[in-house]
C-alpha positions as CSV (number, residue, x, y, z in Angstrom):
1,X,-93.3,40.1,43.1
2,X,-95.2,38.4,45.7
3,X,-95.5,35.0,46.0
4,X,-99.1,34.6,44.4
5,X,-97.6,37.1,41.5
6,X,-95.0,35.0,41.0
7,X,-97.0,32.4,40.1
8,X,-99.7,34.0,38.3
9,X,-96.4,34.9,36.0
10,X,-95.7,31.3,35.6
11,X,-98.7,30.5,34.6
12,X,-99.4,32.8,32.0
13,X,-95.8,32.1,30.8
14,X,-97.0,28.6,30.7
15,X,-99.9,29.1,28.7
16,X,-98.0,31.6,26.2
17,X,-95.8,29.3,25.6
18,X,-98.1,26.4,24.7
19,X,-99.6,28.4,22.7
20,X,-96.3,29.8,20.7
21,X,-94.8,26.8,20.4
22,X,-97.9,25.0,18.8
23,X,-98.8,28.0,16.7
24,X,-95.0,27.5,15.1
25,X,-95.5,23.6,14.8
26,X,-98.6,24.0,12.8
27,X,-97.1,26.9,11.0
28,X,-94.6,24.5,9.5
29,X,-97.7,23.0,7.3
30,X,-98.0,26.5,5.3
31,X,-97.5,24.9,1.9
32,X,-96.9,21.5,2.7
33,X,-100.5,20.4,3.3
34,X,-102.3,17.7,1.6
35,X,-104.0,20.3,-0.7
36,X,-104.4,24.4,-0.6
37,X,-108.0,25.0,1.5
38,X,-106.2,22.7,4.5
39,X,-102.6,24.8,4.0
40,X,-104.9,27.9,4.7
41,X,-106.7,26.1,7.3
42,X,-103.8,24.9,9.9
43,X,-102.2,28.4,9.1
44,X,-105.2,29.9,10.6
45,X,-105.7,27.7,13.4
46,X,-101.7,28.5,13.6
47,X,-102.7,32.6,13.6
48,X,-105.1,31.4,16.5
49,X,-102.9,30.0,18.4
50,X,-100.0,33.0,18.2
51,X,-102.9,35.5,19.3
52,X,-103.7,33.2,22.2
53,X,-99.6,33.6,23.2
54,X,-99.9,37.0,22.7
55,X,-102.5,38.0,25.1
56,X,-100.9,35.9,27.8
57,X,-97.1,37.3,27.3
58,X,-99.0,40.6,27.4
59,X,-100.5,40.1,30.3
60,X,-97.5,38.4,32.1
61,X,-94.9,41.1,30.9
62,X,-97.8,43.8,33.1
63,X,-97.7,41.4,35.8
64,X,-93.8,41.0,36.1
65,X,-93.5,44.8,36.3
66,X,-90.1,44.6,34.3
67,X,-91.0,46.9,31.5
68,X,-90.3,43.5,28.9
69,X,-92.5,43.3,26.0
70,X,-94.4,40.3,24.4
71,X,-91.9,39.8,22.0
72,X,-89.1,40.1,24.6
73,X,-90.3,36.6,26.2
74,X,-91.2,35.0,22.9
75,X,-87.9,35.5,21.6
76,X,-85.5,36.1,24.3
77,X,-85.6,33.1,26.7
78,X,-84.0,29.7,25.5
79,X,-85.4,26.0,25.7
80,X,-85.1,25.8,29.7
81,X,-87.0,29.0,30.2
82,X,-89.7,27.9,28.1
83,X,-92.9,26.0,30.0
84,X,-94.8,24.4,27.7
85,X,-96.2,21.3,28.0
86,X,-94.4,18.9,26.2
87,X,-97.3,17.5,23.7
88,X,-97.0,21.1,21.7
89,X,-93.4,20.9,20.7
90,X,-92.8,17.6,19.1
91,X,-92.4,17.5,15.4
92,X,-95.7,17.9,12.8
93,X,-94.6,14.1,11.6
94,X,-97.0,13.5,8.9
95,X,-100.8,14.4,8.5
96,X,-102.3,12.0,10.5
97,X,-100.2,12.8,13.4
98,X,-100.4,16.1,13.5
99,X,-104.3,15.8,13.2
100,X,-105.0,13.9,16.1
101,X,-102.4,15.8,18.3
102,X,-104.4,18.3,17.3
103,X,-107.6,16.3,18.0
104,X,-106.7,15.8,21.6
105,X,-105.7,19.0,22.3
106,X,-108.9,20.7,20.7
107,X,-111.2,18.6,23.2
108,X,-108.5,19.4,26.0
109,X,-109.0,23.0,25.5
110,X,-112.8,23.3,25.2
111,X,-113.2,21.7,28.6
112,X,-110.4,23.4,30.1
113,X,-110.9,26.7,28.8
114,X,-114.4,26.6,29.3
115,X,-113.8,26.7,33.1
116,X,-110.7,29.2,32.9
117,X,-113.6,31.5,31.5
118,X,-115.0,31.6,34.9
119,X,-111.7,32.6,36.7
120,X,-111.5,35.2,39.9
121,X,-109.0,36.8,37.0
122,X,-111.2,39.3,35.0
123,X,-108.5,39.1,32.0
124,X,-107.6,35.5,32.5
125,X,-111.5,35.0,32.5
126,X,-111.6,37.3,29.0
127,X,-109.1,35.4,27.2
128,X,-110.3,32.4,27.9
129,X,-114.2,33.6,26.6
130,X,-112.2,34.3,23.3
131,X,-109.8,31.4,22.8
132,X,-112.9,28.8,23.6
133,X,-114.7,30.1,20.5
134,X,-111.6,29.6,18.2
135,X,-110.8,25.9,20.2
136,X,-114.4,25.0,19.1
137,X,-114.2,25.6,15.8
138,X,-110.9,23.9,15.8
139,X,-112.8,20.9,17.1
140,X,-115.2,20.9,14.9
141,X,-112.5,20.8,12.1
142,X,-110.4,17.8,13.4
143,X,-113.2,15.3,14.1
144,X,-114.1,14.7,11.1
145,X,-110.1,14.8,9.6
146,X,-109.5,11.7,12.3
147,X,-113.1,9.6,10.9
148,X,-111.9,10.3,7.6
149,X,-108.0,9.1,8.2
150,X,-109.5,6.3,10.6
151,X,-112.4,4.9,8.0
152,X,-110.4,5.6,4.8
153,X,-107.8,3.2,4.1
154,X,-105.9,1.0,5.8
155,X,-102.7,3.0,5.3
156,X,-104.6,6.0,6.8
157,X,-105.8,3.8,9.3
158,X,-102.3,2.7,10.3
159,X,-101.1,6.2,10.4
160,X,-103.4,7.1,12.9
161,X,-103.1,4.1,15.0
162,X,-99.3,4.7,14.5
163,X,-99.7,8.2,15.9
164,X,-101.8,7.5,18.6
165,X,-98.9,5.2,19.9
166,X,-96.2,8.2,19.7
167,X,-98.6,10.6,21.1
168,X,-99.4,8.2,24.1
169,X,-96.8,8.9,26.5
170,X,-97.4,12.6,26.2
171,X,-101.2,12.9,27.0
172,X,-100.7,12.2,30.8
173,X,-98.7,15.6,31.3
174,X,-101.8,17.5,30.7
175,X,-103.3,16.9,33.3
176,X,-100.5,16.7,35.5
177,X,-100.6,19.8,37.9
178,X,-97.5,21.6,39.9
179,X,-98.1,22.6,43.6
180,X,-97.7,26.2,42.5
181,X,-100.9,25.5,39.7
182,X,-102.9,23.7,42.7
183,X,-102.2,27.2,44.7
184,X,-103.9,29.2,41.9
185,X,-106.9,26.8,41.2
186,X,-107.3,26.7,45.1
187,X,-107.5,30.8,44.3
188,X,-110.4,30.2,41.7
189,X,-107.7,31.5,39.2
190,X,-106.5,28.7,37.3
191,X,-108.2,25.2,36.5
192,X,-107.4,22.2,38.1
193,X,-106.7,20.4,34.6
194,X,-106.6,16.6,36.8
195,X,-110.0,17.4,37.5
196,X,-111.2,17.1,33.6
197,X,-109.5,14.2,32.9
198,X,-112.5,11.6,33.0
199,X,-114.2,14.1,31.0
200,X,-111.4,14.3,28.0
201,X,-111.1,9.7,28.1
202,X,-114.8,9.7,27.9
203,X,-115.2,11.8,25.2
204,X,-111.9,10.8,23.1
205,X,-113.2,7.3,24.1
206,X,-116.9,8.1,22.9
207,X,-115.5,9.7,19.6
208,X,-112.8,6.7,18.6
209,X,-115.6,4.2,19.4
210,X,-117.3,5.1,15.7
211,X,-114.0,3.9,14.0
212,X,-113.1,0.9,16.4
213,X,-110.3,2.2,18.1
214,X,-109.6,2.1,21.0
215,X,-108.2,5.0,24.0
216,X,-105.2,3.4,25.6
217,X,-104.9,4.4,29.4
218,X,-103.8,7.8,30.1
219,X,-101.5,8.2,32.7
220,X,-98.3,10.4,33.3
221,X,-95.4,8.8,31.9
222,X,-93.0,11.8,30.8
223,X,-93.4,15.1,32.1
224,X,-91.0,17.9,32.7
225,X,-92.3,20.8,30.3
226,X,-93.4,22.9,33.3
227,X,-90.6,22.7,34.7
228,X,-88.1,23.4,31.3
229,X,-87.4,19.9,30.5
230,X,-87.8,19.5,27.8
231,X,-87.3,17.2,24.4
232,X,-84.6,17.5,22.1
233,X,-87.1,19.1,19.2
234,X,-87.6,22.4,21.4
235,X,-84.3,23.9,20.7
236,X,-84.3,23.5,17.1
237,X,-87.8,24.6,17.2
238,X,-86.6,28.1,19.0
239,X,-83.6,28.7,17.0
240,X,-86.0,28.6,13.6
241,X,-88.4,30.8,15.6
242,X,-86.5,33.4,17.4
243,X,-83.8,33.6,14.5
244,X,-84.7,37.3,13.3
245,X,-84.6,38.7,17.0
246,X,-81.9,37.5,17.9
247,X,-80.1,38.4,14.9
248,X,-81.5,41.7,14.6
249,X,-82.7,42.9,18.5
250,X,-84.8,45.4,18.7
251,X,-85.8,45.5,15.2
252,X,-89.6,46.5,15.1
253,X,-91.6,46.0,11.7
């Protein structure tokens, strides 16, 4: 591969795998949520997110050339081949976090996928034009989850003020961009995610304001996902998810 191949790979591998990894996380709610309609809710939004991977490792196994499948990079790389951003890996925790991970992540996706719609990238473009559909609905579902948690009671208001510390330090890595992801947005074929970052404060800002809370600053402060640094939670994660793979490669069912 060429060099603007080569990066075109990374980035879908990115974008796969923030999509894989969070799909698992929320799959880890399947009969553990607060009552049955949200356990079928999260694992849908969780089904969402593994089609997401899928098109991207599809598309990045054509580009590589290689003749490896979809599920050969979901479940045959370890923790420092996988890209994701770091926010999609850490642990579910307990309702309230998870929800407004989730919350942040569903207003970072239907601003950023919303311009990766209009990519130079005719299939990059189409997937994008189908994930933004399923990111707004996913919006529209964790709003009001975080005025409920943040008006209800004072322990689900501490939960979510709790969470909102833990998640703080990992906000700043989405929008922190790699020269090789400045080369592709320079290319009209990937976003440059620092440029909707006023947009996500104002609107996380503008949405916290009805419960009193308040956005803390968002700036990098760890990082390393892109480049396969990652947490100590990924590797357990991957050994849950890649278990019948690797125990059984090349099964097919």
């Amino acid at each position: 591969m060429n060099e603007q191949q080569t990066n075109l790979y990374r980035f879908l591998i990115a974008l796969a795998d923030d999509s894989i990894v969070l799909s698992h996380r929320l799959s880890e709610w399947c009969s553990n949520a607060p009552y049955l309609e949200e356990d079928l809710a999260l694992s849908n939004v969780a089904l969402d997110y593994l089609g997401r991977a899928r098109m991207f490792y599809q598309y990045a196994a054509e580009v590589e050339g290689k003749g490896r499948t979809e599920d050969d990079l979901a479940y045959h790389r370890n923790e420092r081949e996988y890209t994701n951003l770091l926010i999609h890996e850490l642990p579910i925790n307990d309702f309230a976090f998870t929800m407004l991970r989730q919350f942040y992540l569903d207003v970072f996706y239907v601003k950023y996928l919303q311009k990766l719609s209009l990519s130079q990238d005719k299939m990059i473009a189409a997937i994008a034009q189908k994930a933004i559909k399923e990111s707004r609905y996913h919006l529209k579902r964790s709003e009001p989850w975080i005025i409920q948690l943040a008006q209800g009671t004072e322990e689900s208001l501490n939960r979510i003020l709790v969470a909102k510390e833990e998640l703080n330090d990992f906000i700043g890595e989405l929008f922190d961009m790699s020269e090789w992801e400045k080369s592709l947005a320079e290319n009209g074929i990937s976003v440059d995610r620092e440029s909707i970052k006023a947009e996500w404060q104002a609107y996380v800002q503008g949405f916290f304001a009805q419960s009193d809370i308040e956005l803390d600053s968002v700036e990098l402060r760890v990082h390393g996902g892109r480049e396969g640094i990652h947490t100590e939670h990924l590797g357990h994660m991957l050994s849950e998810m890649q278990y019948l793979q690797r125990a059984y490669p090349g099964n097919e069912w």
